[in-house]
Backbone as CSV, one residue per row, in Angstrom:
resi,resn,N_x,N_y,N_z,CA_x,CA_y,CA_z,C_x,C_y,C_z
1,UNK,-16.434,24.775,-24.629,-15.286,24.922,-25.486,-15.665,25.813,-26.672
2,UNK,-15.197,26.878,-26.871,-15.074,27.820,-27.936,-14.613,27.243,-29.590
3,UNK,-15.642,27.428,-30.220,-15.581,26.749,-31.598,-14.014,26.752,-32.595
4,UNK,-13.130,26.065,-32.886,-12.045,26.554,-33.507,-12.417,25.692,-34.798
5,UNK,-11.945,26.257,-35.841,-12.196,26.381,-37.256,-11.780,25.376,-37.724
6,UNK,-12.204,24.397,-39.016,-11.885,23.439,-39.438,-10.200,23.283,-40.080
7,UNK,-10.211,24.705,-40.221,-8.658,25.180,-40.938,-7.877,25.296,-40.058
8,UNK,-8.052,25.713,-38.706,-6.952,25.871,-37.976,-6.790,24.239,-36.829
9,UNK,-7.517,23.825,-37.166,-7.578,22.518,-36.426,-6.124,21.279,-37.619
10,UNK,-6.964,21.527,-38.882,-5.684,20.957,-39.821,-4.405,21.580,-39.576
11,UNK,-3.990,23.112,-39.281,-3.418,23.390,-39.092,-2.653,22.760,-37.825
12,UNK,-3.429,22.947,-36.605,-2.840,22.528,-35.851,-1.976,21.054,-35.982
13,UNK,-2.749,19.930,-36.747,-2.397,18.544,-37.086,-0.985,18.494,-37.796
14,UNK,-1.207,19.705,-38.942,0.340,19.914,-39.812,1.474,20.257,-38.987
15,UNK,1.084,20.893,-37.783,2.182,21.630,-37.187,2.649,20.449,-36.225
16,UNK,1.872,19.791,-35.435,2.545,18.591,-35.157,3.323,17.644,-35.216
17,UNK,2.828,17.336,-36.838,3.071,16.180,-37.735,4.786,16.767,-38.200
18,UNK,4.727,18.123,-38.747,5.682,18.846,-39.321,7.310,18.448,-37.860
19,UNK,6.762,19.454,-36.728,8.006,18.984,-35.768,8.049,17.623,-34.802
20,UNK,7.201,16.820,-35.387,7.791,15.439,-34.966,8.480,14.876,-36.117
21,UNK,8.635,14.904,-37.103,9.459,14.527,-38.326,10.345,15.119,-38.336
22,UNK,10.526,16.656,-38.078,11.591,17.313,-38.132,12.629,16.868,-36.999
23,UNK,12.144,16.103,-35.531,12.851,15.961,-34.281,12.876,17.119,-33.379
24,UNK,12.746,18.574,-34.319,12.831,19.734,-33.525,11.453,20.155,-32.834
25,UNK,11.609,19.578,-31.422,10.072,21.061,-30.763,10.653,22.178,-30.449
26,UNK,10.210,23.113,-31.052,10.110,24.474,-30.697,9.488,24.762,-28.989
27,UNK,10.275,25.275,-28.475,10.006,25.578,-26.734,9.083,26.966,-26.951
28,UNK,7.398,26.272,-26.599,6.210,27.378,-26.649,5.954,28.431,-25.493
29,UNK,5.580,29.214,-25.385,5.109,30.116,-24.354,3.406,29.182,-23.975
30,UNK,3.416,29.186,-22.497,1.889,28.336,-21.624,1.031,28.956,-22.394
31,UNK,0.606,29.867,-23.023,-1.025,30.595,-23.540,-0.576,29.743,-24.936
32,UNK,0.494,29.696,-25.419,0.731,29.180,-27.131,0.354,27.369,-27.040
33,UNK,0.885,27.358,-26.196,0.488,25.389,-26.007,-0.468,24.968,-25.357
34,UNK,-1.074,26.101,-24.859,-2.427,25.983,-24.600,-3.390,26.344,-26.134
35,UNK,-3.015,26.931,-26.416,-3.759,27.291,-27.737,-3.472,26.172,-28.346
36,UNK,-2.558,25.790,-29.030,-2.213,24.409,-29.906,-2.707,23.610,-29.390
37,UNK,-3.086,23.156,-28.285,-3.576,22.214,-27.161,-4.983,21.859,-27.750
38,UNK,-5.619,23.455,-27.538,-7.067,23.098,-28.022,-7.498,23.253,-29.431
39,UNK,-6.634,23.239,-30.491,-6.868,23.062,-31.424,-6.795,21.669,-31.911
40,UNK,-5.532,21.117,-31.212,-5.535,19.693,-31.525,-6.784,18.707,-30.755
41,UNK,-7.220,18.916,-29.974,-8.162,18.491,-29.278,-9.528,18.582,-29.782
42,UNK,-9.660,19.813,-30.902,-11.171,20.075,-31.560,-10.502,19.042,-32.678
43,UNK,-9.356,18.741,-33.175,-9.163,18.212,-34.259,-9.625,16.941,-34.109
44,UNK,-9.285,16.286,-32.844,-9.324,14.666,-32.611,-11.065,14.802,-32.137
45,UNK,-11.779,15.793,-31.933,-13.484,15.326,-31.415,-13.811,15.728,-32.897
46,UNK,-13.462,16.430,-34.004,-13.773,16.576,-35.200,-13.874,15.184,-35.722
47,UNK,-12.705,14.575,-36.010,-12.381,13.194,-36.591,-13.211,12.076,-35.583
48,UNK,-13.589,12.387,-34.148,-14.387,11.392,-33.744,-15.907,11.955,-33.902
49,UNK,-16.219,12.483,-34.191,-17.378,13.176,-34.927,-17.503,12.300,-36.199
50,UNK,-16.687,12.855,-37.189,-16.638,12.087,-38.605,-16.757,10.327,-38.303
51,UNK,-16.173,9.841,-37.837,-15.783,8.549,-37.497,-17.050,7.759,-36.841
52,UNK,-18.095,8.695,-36.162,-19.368,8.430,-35.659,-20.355,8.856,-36.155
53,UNK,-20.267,9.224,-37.441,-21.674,9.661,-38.394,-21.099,9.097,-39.618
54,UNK,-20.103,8.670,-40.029,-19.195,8.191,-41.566,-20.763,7.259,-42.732
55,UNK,-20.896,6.255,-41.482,-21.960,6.115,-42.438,-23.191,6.694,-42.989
56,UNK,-23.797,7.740,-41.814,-25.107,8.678,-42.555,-24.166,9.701,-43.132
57,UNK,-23.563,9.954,-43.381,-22.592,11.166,-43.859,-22.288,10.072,-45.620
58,UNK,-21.831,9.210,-45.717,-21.834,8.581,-46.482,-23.069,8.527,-47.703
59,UNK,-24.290,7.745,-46.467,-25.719,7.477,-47.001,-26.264,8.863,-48.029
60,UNK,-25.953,10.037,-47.183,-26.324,11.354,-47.572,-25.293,11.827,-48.794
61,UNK,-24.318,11.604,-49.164,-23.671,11.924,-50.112,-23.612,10.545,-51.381
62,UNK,-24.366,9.737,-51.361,-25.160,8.511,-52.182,-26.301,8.798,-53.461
63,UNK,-26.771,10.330,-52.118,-28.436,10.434,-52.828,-27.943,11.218,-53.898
Protein backbone atom coordinates (compact mmCIF):
# COMPACT_ATOMS: atom_id res chain seq x y z
CA UNK A 1 0.00 0.00 0.00
CA UNK A 2 1.38 3.35 -1.13
CA UNK A 3 1.96 5.81 1.77
CA UNK A 4 -1.00 8.53 1.91
CA UNK A 5 -0.36 11.57 4.04
CA UNK A 6 -1.51 12.27 7.45
CA UNK A 7 -3.46 15.36 5.91
CA UNK A 8 -5.16 13.73 3.34
CA UNK A 9 -6.23 10.80 5.42
CA UNK A 10 -8.05 13.65 7.90
CA UNK A 11 -9.19 14.82 4.92
CA UNK A 12 -10.56 11.93 3.78
CA UNK A 13 -12.41 11.44 7.51
CA UNK A 14 -13.89 15.24 7.04
CA UNK A 15 -15.24 14.37 3.77
CA UNK A 16 -17.13 11.51 5.08
CA UNK A 17 -18.20 12.84 8.21
CA UNK A 18 -19.20 16.18 6.14
CA UNK A 19 -21.78 14.03 3.53
CA UNK A 20 -23.17 11.79 6.04
CA UNK A 21 -24.53 14.80 8.04
CA UNK A 22 -25.32 16.53 5.09
CA UNK A 23 -27.60 13.14 3.83
CA UNK A 24 -26.14 14.09 0.40
CA UNK A 25 -23.54 11.39 -1.32
CA UNK A 26 -22.18 12.78 -4.12
CA UNK A 27 -22.24 9.87 -7.03
CA UNK A 28 -18.10 9.28 -7.46
CA UNK A 29 -16.34 8.12 -10.55
CA UNK A 30 -14.60 3.99 -9.61
CA UNK A 31 -10.76 5.57 -9.62
CA UNK A 32 -12.37 8.59 -7.12
CA UNK A 33 -13.89 5.97 -4.57
CA UNK A 34 -11.24 4.05 -4.95
CA UNK A 35 -9.02 6.79 -4.01
CA UNK A 36 -11.27 7.92 -0.99
CA UNK A 37 -11.37 4.23 -0.26
CA UNK A 38 -7.74 4.15 0.46
CA UNK A 39 -7.41 7.06 2.19
CA UNK A 40 -9.98 6.18 4.59
CA UNK A 41 -8.47 2.89 5.14
CA UNK A 42 -4.76 4.47 5.89
CA UNK A 43 -6.91 6.63 8.23
CA UNK A 44 -8.49 3.70 10.28
CA UNK A 45 -4.66 1.56 10.31
CA UNK A 46 -3.31 5.18 11.34
CA UNK A 47 -5.74 5.40 14.40
CA UNK A 48 -5.12 1.56 14.95
CA UNK A 49 -1.52 2.30 14.96
CA UNK A 50 -2.06 5.19 17.54
CA UNK A 51 -4.46 3.06 19.58
CA UNK A 52 -1.58 0.25 19.74
CA UNK A 53 1.42 2.29 20.81
CA UNK A 54 -0.92 5.18 22.94
CA UNK A 55 0.84 4.10 25.85
CA UNK A 56 4.74 4.22 24.73
CA UNK A 57 3.71 7.21 22.68
CA UNK A 58 2.37 8.59 25.91
CA UNK A 59 5.48 7.25 28.17
CA UNK A 60 7.71 9.16 25.50
CA UNK A 61 5.96 12.43 25.61
CA UNK A 62 6.20 12.23 29.85
CA UNK A 63 10.04 12.48 29.56
Amino acid sequence: MSKVSLSQQIDAVETELRERRSGTRAKMSRSVAEFHTKRLEAAAATLRWLQDNEARIKGALEQ
